[in-house]
N, CA and C atoms of all chains as a GROMACS GRO file, in nm:
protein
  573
    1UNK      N    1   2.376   9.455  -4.820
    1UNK     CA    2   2.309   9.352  -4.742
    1UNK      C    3   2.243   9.249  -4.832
    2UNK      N    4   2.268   9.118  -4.842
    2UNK     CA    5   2.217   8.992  -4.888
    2UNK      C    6   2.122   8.983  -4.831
    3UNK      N    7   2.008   8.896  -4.926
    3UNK     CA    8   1.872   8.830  -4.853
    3UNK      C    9   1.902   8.728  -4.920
    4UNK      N   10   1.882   8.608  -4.864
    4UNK     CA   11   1.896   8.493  -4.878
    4UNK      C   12   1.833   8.399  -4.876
    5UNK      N   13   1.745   8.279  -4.956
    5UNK     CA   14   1.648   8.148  -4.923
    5UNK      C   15   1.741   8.066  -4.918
    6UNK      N   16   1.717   7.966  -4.775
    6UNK     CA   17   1.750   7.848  -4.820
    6UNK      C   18   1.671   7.710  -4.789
    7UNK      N   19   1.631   7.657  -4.878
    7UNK     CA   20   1.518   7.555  -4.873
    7UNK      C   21   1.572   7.445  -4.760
    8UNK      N   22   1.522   7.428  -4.689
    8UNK     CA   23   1.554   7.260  -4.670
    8UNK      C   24   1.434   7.189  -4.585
    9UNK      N   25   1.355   7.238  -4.684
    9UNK     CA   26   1.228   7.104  -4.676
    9UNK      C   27   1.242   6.948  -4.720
   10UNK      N   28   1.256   6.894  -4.654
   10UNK     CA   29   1.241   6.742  -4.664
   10UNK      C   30   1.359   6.732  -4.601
   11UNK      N   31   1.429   6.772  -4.497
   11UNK     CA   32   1.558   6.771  -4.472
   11UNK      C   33   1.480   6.748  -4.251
   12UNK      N   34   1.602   6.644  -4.202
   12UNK     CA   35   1.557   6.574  -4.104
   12UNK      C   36   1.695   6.628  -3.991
   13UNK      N   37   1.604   6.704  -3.912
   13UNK     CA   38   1.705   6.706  -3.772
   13UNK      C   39   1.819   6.653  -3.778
   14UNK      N   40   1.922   6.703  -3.770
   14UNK     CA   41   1.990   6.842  -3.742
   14UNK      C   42   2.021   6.912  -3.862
   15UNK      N   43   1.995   6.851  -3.998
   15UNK     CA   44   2.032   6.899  -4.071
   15UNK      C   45   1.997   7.052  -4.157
   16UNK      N   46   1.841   7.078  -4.114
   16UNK     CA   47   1.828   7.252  -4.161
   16UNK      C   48   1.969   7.344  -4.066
   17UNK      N   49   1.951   7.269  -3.969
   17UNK     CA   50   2.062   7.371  -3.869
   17UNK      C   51   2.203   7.368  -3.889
   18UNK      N   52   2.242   7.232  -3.969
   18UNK     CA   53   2.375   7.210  -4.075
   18UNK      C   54   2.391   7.286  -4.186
   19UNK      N   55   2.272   7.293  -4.250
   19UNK     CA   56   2.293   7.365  -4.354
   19UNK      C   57   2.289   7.494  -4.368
   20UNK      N   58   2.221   7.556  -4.264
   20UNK     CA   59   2.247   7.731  -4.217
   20UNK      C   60   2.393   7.760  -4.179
   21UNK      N   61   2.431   7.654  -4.094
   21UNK     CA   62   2.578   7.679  -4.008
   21UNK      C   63   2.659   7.680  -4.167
   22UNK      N   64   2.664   7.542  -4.286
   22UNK     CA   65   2.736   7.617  -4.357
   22UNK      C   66   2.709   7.723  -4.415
   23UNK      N   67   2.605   7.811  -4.466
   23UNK     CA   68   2.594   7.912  -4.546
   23UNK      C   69   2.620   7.975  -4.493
   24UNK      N   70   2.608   8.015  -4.322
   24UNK     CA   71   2.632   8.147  -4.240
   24UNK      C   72   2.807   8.147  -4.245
   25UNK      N   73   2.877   8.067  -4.311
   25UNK     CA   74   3.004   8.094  -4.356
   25UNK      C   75   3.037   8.228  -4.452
   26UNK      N   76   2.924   8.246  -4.562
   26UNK     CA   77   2.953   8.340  -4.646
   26UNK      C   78   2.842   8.462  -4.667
   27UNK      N   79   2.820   8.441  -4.518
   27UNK     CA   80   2.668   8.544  -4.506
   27UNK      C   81   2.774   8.693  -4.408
   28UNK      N   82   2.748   8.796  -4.417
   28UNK     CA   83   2.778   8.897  -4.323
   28UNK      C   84   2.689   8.962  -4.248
   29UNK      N   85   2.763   9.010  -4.153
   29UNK     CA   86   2.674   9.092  -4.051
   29UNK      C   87   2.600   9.212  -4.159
   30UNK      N   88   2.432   9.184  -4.105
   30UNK     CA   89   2.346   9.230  -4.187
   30UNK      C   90   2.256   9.189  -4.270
   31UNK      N   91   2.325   9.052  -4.322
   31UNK     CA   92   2.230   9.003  -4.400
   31UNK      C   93   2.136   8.903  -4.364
   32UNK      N   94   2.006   8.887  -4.453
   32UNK     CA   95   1.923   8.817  -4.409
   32UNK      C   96   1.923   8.672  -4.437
   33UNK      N   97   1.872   8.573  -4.363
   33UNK     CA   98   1.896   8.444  -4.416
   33UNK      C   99   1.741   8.419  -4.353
   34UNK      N  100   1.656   8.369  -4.475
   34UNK     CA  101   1.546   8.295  -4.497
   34UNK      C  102   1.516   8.163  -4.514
   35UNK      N  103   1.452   8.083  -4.391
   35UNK     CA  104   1.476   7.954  -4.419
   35UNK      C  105   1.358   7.886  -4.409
   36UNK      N  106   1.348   7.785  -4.508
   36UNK     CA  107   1.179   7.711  -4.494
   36UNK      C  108   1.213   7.543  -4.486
   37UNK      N  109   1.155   7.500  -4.373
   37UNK     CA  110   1.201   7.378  -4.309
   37UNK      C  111   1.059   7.303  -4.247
   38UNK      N  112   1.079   7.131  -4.304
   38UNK     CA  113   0.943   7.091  -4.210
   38UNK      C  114   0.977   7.018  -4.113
   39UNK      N  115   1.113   7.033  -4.052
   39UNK     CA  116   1.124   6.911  -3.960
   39UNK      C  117   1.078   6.962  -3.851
   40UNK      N  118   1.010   6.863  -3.733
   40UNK     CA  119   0.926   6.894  -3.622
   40UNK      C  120   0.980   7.011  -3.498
   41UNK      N  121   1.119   6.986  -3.488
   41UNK     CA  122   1.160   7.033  -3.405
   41UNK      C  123   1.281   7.150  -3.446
   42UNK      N  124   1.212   7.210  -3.612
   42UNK     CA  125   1.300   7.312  -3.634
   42UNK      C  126   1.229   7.437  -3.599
   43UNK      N  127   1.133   7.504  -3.524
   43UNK     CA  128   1.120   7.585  -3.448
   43UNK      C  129   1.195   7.636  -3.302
   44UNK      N  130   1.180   7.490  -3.249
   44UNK     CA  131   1.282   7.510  -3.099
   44UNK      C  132   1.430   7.499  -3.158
   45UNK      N  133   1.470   7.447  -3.308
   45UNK     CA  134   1.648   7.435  -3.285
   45UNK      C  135   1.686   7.540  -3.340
   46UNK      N  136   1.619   7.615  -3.432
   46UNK     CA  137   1.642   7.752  -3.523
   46UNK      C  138   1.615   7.880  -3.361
   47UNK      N  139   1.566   7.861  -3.276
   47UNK     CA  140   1.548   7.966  -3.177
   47UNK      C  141   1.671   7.904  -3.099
   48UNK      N  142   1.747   7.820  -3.017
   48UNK     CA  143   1.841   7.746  -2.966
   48UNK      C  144   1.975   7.798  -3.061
   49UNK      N  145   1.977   7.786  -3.213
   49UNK     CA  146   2.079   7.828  -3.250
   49UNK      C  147   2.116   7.948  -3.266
   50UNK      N  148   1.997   8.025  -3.271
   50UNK     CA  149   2.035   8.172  -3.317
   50UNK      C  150   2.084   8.227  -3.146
   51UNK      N  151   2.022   8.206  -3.047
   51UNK     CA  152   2.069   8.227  -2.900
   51UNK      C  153   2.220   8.218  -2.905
   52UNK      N  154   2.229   8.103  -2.977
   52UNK     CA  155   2.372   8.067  -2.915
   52UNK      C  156   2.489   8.088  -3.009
   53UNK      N  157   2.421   8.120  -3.118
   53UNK     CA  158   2.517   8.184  -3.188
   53UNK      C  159   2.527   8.345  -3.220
   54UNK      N  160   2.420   8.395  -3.102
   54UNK     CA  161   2.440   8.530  -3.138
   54UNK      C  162   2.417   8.634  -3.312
   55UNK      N  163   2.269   8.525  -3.320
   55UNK     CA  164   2.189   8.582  -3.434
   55UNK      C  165   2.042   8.608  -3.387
   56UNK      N  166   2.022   8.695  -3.473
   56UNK     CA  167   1.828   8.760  -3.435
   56UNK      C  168   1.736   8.660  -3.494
   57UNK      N  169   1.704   8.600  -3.444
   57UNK     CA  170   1.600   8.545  -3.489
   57UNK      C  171   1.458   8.662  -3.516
   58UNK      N  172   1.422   8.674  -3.657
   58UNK     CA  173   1.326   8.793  -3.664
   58UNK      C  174   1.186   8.713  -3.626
   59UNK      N  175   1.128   8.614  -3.720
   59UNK     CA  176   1.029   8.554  -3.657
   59UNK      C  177   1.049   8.368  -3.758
   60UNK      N  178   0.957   8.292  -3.644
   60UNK     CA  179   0.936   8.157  -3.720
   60UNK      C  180   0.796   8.123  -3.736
   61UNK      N  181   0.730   8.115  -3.839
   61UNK     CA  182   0.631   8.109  -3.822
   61UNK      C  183   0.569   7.945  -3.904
   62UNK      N  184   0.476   7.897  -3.855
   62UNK     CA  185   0.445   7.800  -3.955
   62UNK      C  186   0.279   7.826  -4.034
   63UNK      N  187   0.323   7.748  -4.101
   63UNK     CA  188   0.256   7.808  -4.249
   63UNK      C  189   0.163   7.742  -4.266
   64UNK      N  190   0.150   7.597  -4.210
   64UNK     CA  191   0.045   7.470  -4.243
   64UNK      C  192   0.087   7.367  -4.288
   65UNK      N  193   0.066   7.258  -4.308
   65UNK     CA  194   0.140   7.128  -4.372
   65UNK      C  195   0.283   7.136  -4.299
   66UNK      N  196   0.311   7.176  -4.178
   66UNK     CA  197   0.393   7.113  -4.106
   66UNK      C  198   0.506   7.214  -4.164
   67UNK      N  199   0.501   7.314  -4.258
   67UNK     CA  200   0.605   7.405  -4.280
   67UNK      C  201   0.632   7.479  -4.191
   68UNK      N  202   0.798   7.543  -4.209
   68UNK     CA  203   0.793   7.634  -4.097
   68UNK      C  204   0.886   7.716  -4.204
   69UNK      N  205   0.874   7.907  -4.157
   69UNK     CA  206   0.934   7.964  -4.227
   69UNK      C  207   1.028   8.063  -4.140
   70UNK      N  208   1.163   8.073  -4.123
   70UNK     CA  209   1.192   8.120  -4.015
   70UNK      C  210   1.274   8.283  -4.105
   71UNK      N  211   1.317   8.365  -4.006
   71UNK     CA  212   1.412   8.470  -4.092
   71UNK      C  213   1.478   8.542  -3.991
   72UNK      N  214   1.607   8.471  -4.052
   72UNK     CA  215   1.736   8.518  -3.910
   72UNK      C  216   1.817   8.637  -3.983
   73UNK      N  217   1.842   8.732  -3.908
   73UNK     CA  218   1.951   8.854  -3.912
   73UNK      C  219   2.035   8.835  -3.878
   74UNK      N  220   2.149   8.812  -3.990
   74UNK     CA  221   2.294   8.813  -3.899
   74UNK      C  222   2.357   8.941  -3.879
   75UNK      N  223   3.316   7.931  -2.771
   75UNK     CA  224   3.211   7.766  -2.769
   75UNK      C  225   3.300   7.683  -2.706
   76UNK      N  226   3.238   7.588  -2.703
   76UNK     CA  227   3.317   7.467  -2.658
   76UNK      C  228   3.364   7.360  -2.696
   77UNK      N  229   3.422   7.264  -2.652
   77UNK     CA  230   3.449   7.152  -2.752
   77UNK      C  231   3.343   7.024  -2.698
   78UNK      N  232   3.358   6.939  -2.809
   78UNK     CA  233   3.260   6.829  -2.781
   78UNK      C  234   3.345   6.715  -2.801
   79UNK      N  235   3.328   6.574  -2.753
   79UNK     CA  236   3.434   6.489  -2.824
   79UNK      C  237   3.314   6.388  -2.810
   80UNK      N  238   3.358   6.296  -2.933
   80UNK     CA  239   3.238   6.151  -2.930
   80UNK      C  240   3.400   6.028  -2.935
   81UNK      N  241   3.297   5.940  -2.892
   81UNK     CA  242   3.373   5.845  -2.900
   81UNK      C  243   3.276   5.731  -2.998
   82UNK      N  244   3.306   5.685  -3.091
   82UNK     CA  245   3.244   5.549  -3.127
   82UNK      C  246   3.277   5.412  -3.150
   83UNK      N  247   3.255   5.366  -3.071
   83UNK     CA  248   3.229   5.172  -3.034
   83UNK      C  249   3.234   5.100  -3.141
   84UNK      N  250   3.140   5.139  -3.252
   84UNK     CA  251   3.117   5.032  -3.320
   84UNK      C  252   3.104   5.107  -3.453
   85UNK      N  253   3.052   5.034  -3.573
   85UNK     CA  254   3.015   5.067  -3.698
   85UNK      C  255   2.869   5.016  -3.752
   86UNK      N  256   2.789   4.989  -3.630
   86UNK     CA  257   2.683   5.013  -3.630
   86UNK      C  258   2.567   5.163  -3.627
   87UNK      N  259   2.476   5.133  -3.696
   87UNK     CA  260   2.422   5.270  -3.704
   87UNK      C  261   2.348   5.304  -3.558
   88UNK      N  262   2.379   5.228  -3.473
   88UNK     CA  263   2.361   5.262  -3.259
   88UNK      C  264   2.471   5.327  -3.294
   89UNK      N  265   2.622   5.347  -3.337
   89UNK     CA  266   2.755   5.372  -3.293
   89UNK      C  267   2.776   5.499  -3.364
   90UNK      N  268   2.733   5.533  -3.506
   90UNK     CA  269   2.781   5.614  -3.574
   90UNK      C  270   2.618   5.739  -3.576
   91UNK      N  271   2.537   5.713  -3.585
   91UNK     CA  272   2.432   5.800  -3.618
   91UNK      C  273   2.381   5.881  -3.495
   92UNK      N  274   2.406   5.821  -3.374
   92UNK     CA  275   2.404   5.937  -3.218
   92UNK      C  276   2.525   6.017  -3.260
   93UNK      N  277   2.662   5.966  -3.312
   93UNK     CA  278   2.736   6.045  -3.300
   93UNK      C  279   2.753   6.200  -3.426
   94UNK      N  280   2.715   6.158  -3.496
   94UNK     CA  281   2.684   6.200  -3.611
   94UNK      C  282   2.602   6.315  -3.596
   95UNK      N  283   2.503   6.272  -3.540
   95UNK     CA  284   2.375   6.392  -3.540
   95UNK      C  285   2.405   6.482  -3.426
   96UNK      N  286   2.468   6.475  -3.320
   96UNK     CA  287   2.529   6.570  -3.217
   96UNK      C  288   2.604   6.595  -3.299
   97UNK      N  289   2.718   6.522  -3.309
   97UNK     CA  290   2.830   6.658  -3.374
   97UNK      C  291   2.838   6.703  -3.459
   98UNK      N  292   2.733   6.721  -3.544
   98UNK     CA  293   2.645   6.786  -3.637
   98UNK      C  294   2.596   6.922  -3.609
   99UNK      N  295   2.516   6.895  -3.453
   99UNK     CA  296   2.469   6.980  -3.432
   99UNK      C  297   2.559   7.083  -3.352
  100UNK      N  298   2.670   7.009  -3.281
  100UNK     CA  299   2.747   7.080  -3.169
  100UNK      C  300   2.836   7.166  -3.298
  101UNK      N  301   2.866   7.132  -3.397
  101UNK     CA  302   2.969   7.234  -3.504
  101UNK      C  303   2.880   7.327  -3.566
  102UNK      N  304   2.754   7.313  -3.584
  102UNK     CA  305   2.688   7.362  -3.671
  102UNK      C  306   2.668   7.512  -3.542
  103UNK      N  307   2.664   7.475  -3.395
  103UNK     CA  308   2.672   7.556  -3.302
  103UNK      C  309   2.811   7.672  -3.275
  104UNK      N  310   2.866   7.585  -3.286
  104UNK     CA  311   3.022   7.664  -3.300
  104UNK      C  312   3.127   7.622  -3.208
  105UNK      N  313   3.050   7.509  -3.182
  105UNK     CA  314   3.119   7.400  -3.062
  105UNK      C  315   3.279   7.319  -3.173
  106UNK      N  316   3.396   7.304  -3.088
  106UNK     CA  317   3.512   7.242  -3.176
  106UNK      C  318   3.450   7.068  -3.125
  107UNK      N  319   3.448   7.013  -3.253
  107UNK     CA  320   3.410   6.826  -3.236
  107UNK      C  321   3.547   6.763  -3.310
  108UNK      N  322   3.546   6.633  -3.222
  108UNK     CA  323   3.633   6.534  -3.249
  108UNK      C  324   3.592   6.437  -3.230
  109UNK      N  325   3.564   6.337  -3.318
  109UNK     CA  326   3.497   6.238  -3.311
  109UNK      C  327   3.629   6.094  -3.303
  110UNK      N  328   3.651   6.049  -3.191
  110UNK     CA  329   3.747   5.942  -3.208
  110UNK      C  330   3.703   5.798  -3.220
  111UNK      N  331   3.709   5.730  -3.293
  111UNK     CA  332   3.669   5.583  -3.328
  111UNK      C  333   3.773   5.474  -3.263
  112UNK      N  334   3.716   5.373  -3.194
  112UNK     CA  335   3.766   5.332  -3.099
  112UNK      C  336   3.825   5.169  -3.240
  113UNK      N  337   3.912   5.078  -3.207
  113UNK     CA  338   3.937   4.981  -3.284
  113UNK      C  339   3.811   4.903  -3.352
  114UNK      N  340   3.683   4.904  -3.284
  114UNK     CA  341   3.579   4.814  -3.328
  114UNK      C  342   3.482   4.912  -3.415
  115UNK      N  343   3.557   5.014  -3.469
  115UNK     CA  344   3.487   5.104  -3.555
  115UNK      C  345   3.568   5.122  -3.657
  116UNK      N  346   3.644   5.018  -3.663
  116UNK     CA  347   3.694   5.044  -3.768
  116UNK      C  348   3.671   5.044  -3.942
  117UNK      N  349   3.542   4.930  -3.958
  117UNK     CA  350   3.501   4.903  -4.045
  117UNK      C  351   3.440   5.022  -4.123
  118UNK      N  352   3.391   5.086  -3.991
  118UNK     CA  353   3.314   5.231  -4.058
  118UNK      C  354   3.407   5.298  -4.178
  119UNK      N  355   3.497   5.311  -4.107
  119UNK     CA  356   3.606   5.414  -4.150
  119UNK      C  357   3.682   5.345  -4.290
  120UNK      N  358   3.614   5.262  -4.349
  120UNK     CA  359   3.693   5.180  -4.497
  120UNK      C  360   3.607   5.326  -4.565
  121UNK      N  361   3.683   5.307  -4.699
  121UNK     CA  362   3.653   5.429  -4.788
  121UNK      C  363   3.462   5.386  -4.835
  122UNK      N  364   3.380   5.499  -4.803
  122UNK     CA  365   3.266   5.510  -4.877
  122UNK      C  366   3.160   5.444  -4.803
  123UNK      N  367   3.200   5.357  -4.651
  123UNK     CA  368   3.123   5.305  -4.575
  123UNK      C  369   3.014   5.435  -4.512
  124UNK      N  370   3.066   5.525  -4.472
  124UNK     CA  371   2.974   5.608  -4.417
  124UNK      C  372   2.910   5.712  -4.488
  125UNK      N  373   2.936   5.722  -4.628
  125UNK     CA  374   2.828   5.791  -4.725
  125UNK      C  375   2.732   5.676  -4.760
  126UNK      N  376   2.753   5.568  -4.716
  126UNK     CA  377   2.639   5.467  -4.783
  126UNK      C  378   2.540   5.435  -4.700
  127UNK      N  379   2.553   5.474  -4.577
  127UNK     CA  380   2.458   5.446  -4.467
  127UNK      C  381   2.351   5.500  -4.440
  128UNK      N  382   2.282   5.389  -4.402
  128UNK     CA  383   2.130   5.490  -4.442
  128UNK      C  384   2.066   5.390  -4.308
  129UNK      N  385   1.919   5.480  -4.253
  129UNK     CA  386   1.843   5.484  -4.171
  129UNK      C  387   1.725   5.487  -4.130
  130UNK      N  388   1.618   5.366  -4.128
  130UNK     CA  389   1.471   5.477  -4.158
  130UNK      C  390   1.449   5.549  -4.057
  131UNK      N  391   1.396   5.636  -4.113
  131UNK     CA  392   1.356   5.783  -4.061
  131UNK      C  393   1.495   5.926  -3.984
  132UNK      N  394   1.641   5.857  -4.023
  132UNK     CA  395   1.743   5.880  -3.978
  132UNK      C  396   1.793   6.010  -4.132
  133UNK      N  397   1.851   6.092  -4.122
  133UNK     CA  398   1.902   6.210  -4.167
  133UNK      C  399   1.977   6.132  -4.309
  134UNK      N  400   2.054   6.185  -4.384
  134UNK     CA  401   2.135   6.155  -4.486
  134UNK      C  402   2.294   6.180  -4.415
  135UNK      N  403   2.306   6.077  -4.400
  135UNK     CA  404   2.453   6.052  -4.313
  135UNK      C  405   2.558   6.132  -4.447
  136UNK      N  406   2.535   6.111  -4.576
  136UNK     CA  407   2.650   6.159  -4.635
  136UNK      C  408   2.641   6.326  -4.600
  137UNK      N  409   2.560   6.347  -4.613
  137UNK     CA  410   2.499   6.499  -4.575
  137UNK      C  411   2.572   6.530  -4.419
  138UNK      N  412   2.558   6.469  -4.359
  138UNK     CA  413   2.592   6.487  -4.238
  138UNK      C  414   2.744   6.503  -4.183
  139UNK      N  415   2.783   6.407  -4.244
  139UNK     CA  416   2.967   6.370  -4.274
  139UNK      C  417   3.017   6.511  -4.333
  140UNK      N  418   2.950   6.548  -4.431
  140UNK     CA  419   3.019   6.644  -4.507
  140UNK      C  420   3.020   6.783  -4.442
  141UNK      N  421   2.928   6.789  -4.365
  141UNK     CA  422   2.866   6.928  -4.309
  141UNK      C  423   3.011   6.939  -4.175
  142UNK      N  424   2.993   6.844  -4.087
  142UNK     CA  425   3.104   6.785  -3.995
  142UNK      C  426   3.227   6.841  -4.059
  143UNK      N  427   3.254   6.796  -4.143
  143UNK     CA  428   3.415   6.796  -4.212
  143UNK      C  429   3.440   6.967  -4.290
  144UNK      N  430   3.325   7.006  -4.356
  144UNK     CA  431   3.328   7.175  -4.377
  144UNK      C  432   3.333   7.254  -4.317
  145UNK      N  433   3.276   7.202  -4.164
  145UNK     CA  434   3.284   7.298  -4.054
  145UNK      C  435   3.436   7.278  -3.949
  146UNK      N  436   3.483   7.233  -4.003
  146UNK     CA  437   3.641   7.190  -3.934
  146UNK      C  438   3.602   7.072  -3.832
  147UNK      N  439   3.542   6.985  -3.844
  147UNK     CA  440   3.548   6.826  -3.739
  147UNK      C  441   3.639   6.751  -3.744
  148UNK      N  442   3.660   6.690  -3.712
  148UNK     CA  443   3.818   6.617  -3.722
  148UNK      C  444   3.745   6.449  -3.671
  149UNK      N  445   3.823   6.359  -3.763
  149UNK     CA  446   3.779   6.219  -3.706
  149UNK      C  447   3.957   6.124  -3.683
  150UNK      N  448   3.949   6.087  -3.594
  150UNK     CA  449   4.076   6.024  -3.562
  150UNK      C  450   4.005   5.853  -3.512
  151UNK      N  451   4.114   5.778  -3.577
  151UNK     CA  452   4.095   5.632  -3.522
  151UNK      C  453   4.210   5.596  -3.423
  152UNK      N  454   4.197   5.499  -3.339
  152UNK     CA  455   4.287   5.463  -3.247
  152UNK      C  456   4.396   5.376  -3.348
  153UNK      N  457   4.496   5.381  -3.322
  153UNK     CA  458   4.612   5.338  -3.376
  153UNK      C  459   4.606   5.180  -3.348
  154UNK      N  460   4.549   5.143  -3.233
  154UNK     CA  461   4.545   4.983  -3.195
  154UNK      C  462   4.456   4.928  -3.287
  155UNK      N  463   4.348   4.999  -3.384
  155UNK     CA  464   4.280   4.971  -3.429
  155UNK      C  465   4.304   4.885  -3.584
  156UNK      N  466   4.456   4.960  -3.624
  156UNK     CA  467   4.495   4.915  -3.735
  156UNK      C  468   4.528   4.780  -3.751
  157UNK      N  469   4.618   4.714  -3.648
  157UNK     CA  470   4.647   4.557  -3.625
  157UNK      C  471   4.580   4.460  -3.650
  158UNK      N  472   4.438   4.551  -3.508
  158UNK     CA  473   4.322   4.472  -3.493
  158UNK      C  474   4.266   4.416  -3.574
  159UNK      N  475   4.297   4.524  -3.703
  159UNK     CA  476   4.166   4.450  -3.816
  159UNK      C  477   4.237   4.428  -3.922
  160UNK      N  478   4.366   4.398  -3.907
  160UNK     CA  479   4.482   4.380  -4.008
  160UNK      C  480   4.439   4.466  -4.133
  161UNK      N  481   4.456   4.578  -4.143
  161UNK     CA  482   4.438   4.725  -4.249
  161UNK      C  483   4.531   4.805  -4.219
  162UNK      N  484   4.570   4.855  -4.319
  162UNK     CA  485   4.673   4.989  -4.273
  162UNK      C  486   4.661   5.143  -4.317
  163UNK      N  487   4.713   5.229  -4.303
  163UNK     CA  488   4.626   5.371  -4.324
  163UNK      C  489   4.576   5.382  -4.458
  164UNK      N  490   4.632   5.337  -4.553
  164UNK     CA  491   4.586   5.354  -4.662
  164UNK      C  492   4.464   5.286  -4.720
  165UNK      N  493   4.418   5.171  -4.651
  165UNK     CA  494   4.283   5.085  -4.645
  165UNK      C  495   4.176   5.166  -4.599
  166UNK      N  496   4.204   5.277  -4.535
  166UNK     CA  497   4.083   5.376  -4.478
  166UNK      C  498   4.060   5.511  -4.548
  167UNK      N  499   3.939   5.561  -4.463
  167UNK     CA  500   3.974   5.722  -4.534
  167UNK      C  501   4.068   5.788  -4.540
  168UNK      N  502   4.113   5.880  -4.608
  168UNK     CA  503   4.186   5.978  -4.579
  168UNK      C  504   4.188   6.095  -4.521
  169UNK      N  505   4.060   6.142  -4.464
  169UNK     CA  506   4.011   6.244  -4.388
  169UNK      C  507   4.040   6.251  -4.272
  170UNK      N  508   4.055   6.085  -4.217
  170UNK     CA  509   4.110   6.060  -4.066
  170UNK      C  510   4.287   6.075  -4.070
  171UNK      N  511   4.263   6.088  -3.932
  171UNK     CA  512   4.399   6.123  -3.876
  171UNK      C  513   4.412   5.973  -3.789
  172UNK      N  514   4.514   5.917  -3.761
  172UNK     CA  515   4.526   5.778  -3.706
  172UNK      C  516   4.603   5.846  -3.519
  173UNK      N  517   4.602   5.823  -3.466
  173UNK     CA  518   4.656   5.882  -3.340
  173UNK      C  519   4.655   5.781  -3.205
  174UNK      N  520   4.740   5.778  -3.130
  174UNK     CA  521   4.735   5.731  -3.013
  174UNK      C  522   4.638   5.809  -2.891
  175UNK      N  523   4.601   5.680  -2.772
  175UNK     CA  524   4.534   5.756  -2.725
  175UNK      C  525   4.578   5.900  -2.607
  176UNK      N  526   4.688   5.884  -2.599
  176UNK     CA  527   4.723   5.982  -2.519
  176UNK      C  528   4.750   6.104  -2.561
  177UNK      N  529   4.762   6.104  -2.718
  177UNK     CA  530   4.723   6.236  -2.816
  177UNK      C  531   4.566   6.290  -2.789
  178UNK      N  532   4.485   6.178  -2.786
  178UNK     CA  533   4.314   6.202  -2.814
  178UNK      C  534   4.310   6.255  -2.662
  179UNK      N  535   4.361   6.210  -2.532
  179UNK     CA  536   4.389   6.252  -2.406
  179UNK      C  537   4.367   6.442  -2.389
  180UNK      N  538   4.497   6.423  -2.478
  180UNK     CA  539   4.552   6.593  -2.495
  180UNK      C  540   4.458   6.694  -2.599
  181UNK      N  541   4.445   6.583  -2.692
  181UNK     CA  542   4.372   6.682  -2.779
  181UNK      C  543   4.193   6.719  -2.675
  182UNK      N  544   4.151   6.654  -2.605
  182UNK     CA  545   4.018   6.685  -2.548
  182UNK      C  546   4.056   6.722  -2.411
  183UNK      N  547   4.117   6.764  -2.347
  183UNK     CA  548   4.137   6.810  -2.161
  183UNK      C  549   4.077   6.914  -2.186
  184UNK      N  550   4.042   6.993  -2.261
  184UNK     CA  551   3.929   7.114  -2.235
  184UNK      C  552   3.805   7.090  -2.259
  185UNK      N  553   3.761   6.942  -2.324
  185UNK     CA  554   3.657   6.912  -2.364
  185UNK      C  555   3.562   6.938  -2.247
  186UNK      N  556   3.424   7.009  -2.295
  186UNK     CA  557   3.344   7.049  -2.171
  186UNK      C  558   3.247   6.919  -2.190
  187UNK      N  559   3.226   6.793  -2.263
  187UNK     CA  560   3.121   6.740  -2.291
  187UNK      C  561   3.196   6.630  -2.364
  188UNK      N  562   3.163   6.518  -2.326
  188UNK     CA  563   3.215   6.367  -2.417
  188UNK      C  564   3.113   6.256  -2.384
  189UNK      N  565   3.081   6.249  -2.552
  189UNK     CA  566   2.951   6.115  -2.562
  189UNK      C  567   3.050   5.988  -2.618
  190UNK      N  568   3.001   5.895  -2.590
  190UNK     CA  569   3.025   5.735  -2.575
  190UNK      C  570   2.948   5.692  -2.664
  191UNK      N  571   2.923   5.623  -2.755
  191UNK     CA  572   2.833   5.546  -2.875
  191UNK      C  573   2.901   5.438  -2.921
   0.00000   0.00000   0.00000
């Protein structure tokens, strides 16, 4: 099982959720993918994607200064 | 998933950056996108026009393009489009596919969702 960061702070709607969709290319069932993002509305699109793509969202939490730190189970 | 299809109008950043950021998001979902560019978009589609585009407060379009195209997106221009702007396939990207519209017809009849820009 992989654990995984992937930054994409300073990165603007839709794109944290672009850049998960590509890595979850070479991620497997099991592994973790850790993601730290400040765009406003990457709480509701990181919970929206994992729904719909049939991943766990474990938790998103924000941190302060507008960070958010999310950690999905695939 | 489903499929998504955009259509874009123009080579304005009204025409290309709605479309962009949905089917961004609809592939990044697991949705199949086809983005078809109508003749007055054609300018977009010259080599290096749409990695250069930029937006305030708008995403990194090259970023965006690329994510689209890794995730299997497909961009097709209308074939009437070539005349129009006296260019021929080789004046454009090469990523696009050039097609008539009654291909783009066929290729989207399952489309559950089609945006206009």
């Amino acid at each position: 099982m992989a654990s995984i960061v992937l930054d994409a702070l300073g990165l603007k709607c839709p794109q944290p959720i672009l850049k998960i969709a590509i890595k979850a290319k070479e991620l497997q069932p099991g592994d973790m993918l850790e993601v730290l993002a400040d765009c406003p509305s990457f709480p509701v699109d990181i919970k929206a994607w994992c729904e719909r793509t049939g991943k766990t969202l474990l938790f998103c939490a924000t941190e302060g200064d507008g960070k958010h730190k999310a950690q999905v189970q695939f | 998933m489903g499929k998504v299809a955009f259509i874009c109008n123009g080579s304005a950043n009204s025409n290309i950056y709605p479309a962009f950021v949905l089917a961004s998001s609809a592939i990044a979902s697991g949705d199949d996108v086809i983005i078809f560019f109508t003749p007055a978009a054609v300018p977009a589609l010259k080599p290096g026009f749409l990695e250069s585009m930029t937006g305030k407060g708008m995403p990194d379009m090259k970023d965006l393009l690329e994510g689209v195209m890794v995730l299997g997106g497909r961009m097709m221009l209308c074939e009437l489009g070539l005349e129009a702007h006296d260019v021929t396939a080789s004046d454009l990207r090469d990523d696009i596919t050039i097609g008539g519209a009654t291909t783009f017809m066929a290729e989207i009849q399952d489309a559950k969702t089609t945006f206009s820009f």
